[in-house]
C-alpha positions as CSV (number, residue, x, y, z in Angstrom):
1,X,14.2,93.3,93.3
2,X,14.5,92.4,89.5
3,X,13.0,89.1,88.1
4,X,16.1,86.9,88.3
5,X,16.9,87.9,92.6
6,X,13.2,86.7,92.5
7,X,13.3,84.2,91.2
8,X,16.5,83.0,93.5
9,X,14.7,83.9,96.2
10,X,11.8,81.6,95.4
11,X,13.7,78.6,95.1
12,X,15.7,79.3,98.4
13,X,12.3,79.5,100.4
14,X,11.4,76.5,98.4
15,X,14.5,74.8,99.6
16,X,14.5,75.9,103.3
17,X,10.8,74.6,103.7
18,X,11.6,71.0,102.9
19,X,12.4,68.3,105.2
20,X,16.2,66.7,105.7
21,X,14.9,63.5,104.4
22,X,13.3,65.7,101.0
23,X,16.8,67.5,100.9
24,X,18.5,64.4,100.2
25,X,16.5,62.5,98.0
26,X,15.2,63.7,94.6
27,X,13.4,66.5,95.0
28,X,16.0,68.3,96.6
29,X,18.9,67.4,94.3
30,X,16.4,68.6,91.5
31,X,16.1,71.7,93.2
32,X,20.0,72.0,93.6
33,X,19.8,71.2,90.1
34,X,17.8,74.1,89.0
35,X,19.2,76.7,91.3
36,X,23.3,76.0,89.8
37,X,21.8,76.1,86.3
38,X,19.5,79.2,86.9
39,X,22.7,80.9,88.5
40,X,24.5,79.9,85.3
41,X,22.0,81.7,83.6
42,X,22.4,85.2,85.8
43,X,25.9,85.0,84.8
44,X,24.6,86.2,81.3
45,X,22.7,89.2,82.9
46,X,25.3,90.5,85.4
47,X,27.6,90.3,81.7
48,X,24.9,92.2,80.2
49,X,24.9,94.9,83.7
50,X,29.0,95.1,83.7
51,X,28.8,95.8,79.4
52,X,26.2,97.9,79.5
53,X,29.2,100.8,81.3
54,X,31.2,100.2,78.5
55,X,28.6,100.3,75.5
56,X,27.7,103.7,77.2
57,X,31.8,104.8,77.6
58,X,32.1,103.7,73.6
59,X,29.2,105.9,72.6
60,X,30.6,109.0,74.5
61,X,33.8,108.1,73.2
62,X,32.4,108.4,69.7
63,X,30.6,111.4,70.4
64,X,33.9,113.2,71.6
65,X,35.7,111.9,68.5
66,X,33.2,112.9,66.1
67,X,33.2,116.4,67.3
68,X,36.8,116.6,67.3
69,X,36.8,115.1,63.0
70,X,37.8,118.8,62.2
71,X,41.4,119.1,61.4
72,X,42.6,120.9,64.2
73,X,46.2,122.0,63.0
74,X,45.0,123.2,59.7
75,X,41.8,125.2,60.7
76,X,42.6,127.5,63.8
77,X,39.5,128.8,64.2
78,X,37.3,126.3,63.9
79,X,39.6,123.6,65.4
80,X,39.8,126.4,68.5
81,X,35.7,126.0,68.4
82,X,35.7,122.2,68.0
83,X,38.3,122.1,71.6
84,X,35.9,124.3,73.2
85,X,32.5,122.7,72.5
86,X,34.2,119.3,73.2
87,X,35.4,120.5,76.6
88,X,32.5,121.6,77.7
89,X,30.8,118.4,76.7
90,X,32.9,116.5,78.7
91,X,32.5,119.3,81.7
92,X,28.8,118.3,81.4
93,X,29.1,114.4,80.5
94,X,32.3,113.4,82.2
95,X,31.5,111.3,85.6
96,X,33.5,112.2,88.7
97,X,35.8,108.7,88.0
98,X,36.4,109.8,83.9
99,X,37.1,113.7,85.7
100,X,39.9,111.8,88.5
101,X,41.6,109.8,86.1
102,X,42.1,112.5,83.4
103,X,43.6,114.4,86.4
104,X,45.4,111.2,88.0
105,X,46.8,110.2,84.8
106,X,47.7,113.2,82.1
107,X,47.4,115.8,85.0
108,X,44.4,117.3,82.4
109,X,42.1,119.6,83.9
110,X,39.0,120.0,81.4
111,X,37.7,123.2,83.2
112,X,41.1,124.5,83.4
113,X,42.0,123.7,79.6
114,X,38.6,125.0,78.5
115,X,39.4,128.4,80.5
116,X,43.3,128.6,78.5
117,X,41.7,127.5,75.6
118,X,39.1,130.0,75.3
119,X,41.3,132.9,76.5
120,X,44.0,131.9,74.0
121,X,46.9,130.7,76.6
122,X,46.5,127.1,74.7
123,X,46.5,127.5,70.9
124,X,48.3,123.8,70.4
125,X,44.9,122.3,69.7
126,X,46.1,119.1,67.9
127,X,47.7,118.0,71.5
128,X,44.7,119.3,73.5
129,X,42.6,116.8,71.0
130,X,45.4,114.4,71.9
131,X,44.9,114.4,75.4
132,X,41.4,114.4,75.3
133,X,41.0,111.7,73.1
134,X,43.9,109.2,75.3
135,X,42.5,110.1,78.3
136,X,39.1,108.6,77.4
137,X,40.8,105.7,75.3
138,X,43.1,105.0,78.7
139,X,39.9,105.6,80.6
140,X,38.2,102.8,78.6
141,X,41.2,100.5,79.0
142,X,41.6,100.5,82.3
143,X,37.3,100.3,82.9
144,X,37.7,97.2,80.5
145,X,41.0,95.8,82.5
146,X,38.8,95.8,86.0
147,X,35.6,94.2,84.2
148,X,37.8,91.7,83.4
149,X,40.1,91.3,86.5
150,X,37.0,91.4,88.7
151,X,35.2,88.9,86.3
152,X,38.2,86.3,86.8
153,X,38.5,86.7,91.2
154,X,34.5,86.3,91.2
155,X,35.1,83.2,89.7
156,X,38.0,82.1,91.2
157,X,36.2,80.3,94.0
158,X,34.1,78.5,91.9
159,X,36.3,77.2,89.7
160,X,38.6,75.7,92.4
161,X,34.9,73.9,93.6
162,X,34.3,72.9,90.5
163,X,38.0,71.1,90.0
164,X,37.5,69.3,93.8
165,X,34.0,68.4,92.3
166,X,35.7,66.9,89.4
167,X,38.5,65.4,91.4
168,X,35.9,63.5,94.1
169,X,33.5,62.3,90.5
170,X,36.6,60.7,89.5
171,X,37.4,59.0,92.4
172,X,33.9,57.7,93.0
173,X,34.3,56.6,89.4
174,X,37.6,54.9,89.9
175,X,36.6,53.0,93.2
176,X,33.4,51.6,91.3
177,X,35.3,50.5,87.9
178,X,37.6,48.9,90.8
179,X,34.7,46.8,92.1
180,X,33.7,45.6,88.2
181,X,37.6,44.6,87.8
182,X,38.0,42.5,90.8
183,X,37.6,39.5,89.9
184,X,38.5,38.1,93.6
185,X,35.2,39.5,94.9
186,X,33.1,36.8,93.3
187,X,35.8,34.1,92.9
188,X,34.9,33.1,96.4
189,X,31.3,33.4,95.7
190,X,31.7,30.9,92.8
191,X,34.1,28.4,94.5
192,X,31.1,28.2,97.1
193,X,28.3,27.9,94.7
194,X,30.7,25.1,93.2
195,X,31.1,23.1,96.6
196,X,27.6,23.5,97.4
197,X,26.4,22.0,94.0
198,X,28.7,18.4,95.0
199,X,27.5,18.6,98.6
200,X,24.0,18.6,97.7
201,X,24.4,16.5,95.3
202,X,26.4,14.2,97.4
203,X,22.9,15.0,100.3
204,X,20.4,13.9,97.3
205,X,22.5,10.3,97.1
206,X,22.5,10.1,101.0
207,X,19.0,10.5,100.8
208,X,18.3,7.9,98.0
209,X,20.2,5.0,99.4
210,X,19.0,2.2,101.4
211,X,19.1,1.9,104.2
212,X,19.0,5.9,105.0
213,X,22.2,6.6,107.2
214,X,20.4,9.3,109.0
215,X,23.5,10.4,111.2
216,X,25.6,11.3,107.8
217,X,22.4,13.0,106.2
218,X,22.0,15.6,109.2
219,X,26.4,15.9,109.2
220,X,25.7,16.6,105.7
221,X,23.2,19.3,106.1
222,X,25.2,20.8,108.7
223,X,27.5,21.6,106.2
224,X,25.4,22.5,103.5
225,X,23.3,25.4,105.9
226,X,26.7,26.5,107.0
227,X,28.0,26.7,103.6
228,X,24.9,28.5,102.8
229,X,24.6,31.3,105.1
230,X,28.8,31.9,104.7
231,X,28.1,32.0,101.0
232,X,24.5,34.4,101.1
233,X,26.4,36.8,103.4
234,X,29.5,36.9,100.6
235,X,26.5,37.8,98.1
236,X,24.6,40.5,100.5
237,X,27.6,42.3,101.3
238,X,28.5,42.8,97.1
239,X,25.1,43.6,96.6
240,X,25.5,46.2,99.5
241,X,28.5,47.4,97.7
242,X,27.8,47.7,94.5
243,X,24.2,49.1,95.2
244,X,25.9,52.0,97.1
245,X,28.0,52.6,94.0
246,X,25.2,52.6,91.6
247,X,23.2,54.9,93.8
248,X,26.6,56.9,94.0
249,X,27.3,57.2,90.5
250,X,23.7,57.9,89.4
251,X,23.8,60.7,91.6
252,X,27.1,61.6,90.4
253,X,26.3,61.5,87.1
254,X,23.5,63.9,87.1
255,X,25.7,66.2,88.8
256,X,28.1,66.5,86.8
257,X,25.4,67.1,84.1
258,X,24.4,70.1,85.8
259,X,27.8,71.5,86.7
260,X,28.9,70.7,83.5
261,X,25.9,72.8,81.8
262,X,26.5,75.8,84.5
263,X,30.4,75.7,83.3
264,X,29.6,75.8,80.1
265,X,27.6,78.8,80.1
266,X,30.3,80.3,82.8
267,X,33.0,79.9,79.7
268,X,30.2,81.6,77.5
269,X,29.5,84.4,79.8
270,X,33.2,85.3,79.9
271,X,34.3,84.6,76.0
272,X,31.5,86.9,75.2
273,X,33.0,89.8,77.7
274,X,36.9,89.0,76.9
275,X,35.5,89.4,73.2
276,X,33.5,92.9,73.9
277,X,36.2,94.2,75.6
278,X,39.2,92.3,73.8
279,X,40.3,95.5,71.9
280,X,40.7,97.7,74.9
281,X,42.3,95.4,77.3
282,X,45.9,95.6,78.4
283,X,48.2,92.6,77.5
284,X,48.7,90.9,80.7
285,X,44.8,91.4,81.0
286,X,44.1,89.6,77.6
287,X,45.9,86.4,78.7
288,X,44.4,86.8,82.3
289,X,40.8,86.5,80.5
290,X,41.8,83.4,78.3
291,X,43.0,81.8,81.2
292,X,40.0,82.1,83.1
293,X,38.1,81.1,79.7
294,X,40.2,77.9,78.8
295,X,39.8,77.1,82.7
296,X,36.1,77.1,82.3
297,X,35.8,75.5,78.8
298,X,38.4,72.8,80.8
299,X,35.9,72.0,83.5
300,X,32.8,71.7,81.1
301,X,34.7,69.3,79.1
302,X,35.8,67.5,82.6
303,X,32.1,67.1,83.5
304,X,30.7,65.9,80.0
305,X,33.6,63.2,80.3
306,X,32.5,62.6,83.6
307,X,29.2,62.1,83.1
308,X,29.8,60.1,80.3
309,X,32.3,57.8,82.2
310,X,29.9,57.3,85.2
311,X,26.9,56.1,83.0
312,X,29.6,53.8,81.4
313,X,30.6,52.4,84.8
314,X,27.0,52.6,85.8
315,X,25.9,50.2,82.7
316,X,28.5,47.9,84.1
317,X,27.8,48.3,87.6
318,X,24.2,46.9,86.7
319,X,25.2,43.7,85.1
320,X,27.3,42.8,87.7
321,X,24.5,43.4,90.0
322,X,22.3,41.0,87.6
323,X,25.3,38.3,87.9
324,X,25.2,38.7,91.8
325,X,21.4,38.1,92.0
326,X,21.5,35.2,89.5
327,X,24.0,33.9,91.7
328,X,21.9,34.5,94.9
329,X,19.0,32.7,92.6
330,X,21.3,30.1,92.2
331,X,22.4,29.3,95.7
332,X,18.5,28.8,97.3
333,X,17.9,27.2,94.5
334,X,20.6,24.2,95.8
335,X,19.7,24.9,99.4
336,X,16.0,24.5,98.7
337,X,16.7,21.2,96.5
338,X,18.8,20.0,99.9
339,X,15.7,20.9,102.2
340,X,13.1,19.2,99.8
341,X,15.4,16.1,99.8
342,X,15.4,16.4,103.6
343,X,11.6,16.6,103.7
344,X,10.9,13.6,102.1
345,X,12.6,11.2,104.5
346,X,11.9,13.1,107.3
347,X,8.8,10.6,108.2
348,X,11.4,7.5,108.3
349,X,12.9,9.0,111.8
């Protein structure tokens, strides 16, 4: 097991040993965090793995070319030499997939060519050089075509998560700018607060007049308390509401932080393969790879913007929630004015 599997393996038994109720809150999502970045990371290495079969192809590929150099056509004998030593090179240096796919492909056998060649059945050198040479150049392409092809389906998955991750950030964003742009929510609120200010003050001159009509003091509490609890309950339920939004979108946000990071380097990851390989792939296969990086590059972008949106509407959630507590303040501030006022002619009865 190398460092990275490790590594992943740590901060899975990490993961499993903490409660449900650690899971959800911060310590968990941090965790979450690190795993999706660290994975990010690994894409880089498993790039590095899947190159590293090509860097070796290229340097055999140079090999065979140098030791072909020799002007075939021209020099007979010595082009008959450079054909022989090459073929057995690639007897002893060809793997069993290069071997099929000159077979496959050109119908080129390299023990049966070396065997004409020596014996002097092929003397056409320049097209045994040929054939050589494309069958290790088609080789390459096709070795560079399935890096690619296999690099898109692995992250096909992903990227459709990652666009229904975008899609459900957007919406929570949406239904929370909703709440900051209805203006009905606290128009209520207000009317309340407004009614409540004229019935106490309409309780305090009850309460200072002489003689004290008791009966219309208590029918004008009544409605004051009633008034009071309607109005609190309009204020706890917002507060409930935009509370679960801010905790939504704060949680949001640093999610989309993280995915955007991990998309980011997943649009690296592949640029920096389509560009290795970009001079050995098949067309189709070229436009295949900038798909998948554009996609990528696409998603990062979506994230940052986002991220950036839900600490927008999070900045904005949190002075509304200031305006809902000031007008909480506001409210027991009347009601406790009405039950001082109460108080003090409470000995007359």
């Amino acid at each position: 097991m190398d460092q990275e599997d490790g590594l992943e393996q740590d901060l899975k038994n990490i993961g499993s040993q903490l409660s449900e109720e650690e899971k959800e809150g911060s310590y968990g999502r941090m965790l979450s965090h690190a795993m999706d970045i660290a994975q990010g990371g690994w894409s880089f290495r498993l790039a590095q793995n899947n190159l590293g079969e090509l860097q070796k192809l290229n340097k055999h590929l140079e090999k065979v070319e140098e030791m072909l150099k020799e002007n075939v056509e021209k020099l007979a004998a010595s082009g008959k030499k450079a054909i022989l030593e090459t073929l057995q090179y690639q007897k002893r240096n060809c793997t069993d997939e290069m071997v099929k796919h000159y077979r496959d492909n050109l119908d080129f056998s390299l023990e049966e060519y070396f065997q004409d060649t020596a014996n002097d059945k092929i003397i056409e050198h320049d097209n045994t050089k040929k054939l050589i040479i494309d069958g290790m150049k088609s080789f390459r392409q096709a070795k560079s075509d399935k890096l690619i092809k296999d690099m898109v389906k692995s992250s096909a998955v992903v990227a459709v998560v990652q666009l229904l991750k975008i899609y459900c950030a957007w919406k929570k964003i949406s239904n929370a700018a909703n709440v900051i742009k209805d203006e009905n929510l606290f128009t209520s609120i207000y009317r309340n607060l407004e009614e409540m200010e004229n019935k106490v003050a309409e309780l305090l001159e009850l309460c200072e007049g002489t003689p004290i009509d008791h009966r219309r003091i208590s029918l004008k509490m009544a409605l004051i308390n009633t008034l009071f609890h309607s109005t609190l309950g309009s204020i706890t339920t917002l507060k409930v509401t935009i509370d679960g939004h801010i905790q939504s979108l704060d949680i949001q946000a640093d999610n989309s932080a993280v995915d955007g990071v991990v998309n980011a380097l997943t649009a690296t990851s592949q640029a920096y393969q389509l560009w290795y390989t970009w001079e050995n792939l098949s067309s189709p296969v070229k436009w295949l790879g900038s798909a998948s990086v554009a996609l990528f590059s696409g998603l990062a972008y979506g994230n940052y913007r986002a991220y950036k949106l839900s600490k927008e509407v999070l900045k904005d959630l949190r002075k509304k929630m200031r305006e809902v507590v000031d007008l909480q303040d506001r409210l027991q501030l009347l009601h406790q004015q009405a039950l001082q006022a109460i108080s003090v002619i409470q000995p007359q009865h």
